[in-house]
C-alpha positions as a printed Julia matrix, in Angstrom:
226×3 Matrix{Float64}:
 139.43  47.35   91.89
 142.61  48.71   90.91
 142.9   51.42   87.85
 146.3   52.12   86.65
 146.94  56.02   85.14
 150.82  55.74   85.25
 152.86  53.41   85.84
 157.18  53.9    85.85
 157.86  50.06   87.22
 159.14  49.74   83.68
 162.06  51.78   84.52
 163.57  49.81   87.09
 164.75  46.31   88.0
 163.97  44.11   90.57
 163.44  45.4    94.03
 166.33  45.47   96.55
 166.36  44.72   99.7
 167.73  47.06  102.52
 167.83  43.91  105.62
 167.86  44.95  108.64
 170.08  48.69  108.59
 168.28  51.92  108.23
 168.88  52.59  104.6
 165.62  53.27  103.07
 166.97  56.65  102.56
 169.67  55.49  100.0
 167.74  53.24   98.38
 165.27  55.11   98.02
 167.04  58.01   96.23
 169.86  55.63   94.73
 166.83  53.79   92.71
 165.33  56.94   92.15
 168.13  58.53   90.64
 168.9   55.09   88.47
 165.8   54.5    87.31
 166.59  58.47   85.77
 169.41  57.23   83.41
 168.59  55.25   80.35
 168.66  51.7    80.95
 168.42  50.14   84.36
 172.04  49.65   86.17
 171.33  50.0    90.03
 173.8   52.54   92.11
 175.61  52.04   95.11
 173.38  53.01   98.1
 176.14  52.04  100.56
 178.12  54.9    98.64
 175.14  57.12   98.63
 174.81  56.17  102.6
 178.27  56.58  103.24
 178.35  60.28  101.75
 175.29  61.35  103.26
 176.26  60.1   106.81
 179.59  62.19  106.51
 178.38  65.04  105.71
 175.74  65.04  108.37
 178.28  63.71  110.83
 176.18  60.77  111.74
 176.88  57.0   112.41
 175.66  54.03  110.12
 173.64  53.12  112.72
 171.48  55.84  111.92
 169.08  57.17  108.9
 170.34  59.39  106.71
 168.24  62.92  106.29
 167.07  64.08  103.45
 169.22  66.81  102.96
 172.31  65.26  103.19
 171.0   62.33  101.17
 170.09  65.29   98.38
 173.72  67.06   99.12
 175.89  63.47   98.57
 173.83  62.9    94.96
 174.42  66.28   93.93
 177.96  66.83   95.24
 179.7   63.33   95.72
 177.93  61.18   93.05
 177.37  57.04   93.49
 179.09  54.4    91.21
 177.05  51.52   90.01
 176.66  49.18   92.36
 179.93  46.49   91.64
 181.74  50.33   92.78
 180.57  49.14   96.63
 178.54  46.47   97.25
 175.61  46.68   99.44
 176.89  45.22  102.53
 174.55  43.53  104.65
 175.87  45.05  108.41
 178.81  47.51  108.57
 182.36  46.81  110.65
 181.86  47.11  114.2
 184.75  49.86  114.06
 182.73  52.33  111.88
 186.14  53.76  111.45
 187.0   50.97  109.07
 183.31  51.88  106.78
 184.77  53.77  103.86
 184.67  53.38  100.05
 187.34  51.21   98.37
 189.73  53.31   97.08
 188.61  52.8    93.26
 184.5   53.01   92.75
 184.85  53.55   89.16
 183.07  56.63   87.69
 180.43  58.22   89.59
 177.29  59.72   88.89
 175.77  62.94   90.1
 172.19  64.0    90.17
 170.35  67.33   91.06
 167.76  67.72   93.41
 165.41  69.51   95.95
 162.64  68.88   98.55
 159.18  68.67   96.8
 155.41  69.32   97.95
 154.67  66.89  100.96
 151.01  66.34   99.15
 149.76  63.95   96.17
 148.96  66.78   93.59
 152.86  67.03   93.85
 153.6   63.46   93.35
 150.91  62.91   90.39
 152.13  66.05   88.56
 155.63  64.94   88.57
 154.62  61.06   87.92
 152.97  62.36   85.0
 156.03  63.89   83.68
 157.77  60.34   83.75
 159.96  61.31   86.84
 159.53  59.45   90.26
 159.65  60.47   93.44
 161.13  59.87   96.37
 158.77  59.84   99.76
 159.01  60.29  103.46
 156.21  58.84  105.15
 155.07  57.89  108.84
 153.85  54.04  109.21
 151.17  52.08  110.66
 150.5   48.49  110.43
 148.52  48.28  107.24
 152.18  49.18  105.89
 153.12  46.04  107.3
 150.52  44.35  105.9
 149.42  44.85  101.99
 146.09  43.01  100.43
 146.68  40.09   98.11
 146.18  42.76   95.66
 149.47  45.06   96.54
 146.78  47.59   98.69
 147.77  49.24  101.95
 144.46  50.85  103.28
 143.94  51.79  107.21
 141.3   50.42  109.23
 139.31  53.11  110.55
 140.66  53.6   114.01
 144.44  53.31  112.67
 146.77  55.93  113.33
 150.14  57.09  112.21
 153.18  56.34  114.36
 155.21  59.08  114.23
 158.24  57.2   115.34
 158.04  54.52  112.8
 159.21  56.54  109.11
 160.12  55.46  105.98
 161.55  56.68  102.56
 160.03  54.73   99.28
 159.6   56.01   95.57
 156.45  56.93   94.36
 156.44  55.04   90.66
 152.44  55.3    89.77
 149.4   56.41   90.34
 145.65  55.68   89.75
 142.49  54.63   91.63
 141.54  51.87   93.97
 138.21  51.27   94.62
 137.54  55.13   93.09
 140.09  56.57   95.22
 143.28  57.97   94.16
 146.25  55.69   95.16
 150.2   56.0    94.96
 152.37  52.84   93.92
 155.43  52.87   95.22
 158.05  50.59   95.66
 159.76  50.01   98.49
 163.37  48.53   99.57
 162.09  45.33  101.3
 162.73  43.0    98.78
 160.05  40.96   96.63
 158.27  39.71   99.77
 156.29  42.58  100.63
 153.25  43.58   98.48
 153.49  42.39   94.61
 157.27  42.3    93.84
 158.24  44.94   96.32
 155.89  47.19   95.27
 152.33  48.39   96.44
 149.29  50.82   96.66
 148.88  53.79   99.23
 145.58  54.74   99.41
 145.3   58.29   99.75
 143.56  57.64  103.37
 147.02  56.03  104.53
 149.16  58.34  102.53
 148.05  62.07  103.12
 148.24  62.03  106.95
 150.99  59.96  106.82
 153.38  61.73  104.27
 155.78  64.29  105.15
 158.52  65.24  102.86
 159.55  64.09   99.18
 162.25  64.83   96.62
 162.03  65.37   93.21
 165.7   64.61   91.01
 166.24  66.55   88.46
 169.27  66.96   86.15
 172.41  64.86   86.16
 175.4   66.61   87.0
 179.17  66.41   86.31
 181.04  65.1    89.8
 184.32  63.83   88.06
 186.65  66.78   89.39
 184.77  66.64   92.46
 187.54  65.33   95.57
 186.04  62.4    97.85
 186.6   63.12  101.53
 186.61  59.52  103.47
């Protein structure tokens, strides 16, 4: 049995789905920071990807970090999403992956590393703001109920090798336990609508960093490197 105490769905659209590239990262924190603006108009995560990759001096082919993801929001901004379209696999010459030269106006948002426990996450879902989440998998991830539940079998363990960055957009109870509902970035097929329930036995020894966005901030003088 599933008992809802908040619930932020409302503020967002349809789930999106990140395909096969390792973008949870930007959508994670691209939804995150839209569903933060009044009415829902998704960002650009390839922007968002694209920033945080050059500033960590990494390759498309690999996940963005946190910080860098937190330092391209802040300091570079996204445009909606018409600004650069999601593409579904980048050039094989990475040196051709750069933004169109016009994105239209970009948005910046604020923001720093949160607690890596669920007091965190409830106190801030509570407050109307969600939260972005870095958590290890196992194969109940894979896997939710009928019902939108991911719950471990008893001799399930984290795989440290297998992370993933979602938003944390409710909380409540299953079964009398306090659960997280997040949604994830892998489209409307997984869980109900994209979104589903982390029991706090899969989530506490599985989570390990979230962000909390704050304040929007003013990027227009800001120069674009590319």
């Amino acid at each position: 049995m599933i008992q809802i105490t908040t619930d932020l769905r409302p503020l967002f659209g349809a789930a999106r789905d990140q395909g096969a590239r390792p973008t949870c990262m930007a959508f994670a924190a691209s939804d995150a920071h839209a569903g933060l603006r009044d009415g829902w108009a998704p960002l650009s995560c390839e922007f968002a990807f694209y920033q945080a990759q050059r500033r960590a001096g990494r390759s498309p082919a690999q996940g963005a970090l946190l910080s860098a993801m937190l330092d391209a929001l802040r300091s570079d901004g996204q445009p909606e999403e018409q600004g650069w379209p999601y593409l579904q696999a980048v050039p094989e010459d990475h040196g051709s992956w750069k933004p169109p030269s016009a994105v239209g106006e970009r948005y910046g948002r604020d923001g720093q590393p949160g607690g890596a426990n669920l007091a965190s996450i409830i106190a801030l879902l509570d407050q109307g703001r969600p939260v972005v989440i870095l958590t290890m998998l196992s194969r109940s991830f894979f896997m939710p109920t009928d019902d939108g539940i991911v719950d471990p079998a008893n001799d399930e363990q984290p795989e440290p090798s297998q992370r993933h960055a979602v938003i944390a957009v409710g909380h409540g109870q299953v079964d009398g336990a306090t659960a997280i509902l997040v949604r994830n970035s892998w489209g409307a097929g997984w869980g109900m609508d994209g979104h589903a329930w982390l029991t706090e036995r899969f989530l506490a020894p599985r989570l390990f960093a979230t962000a909390n966005l704050m304040e929007a901030v003013d990027v227009s003088s800001s120069t674009l490197a590319a």
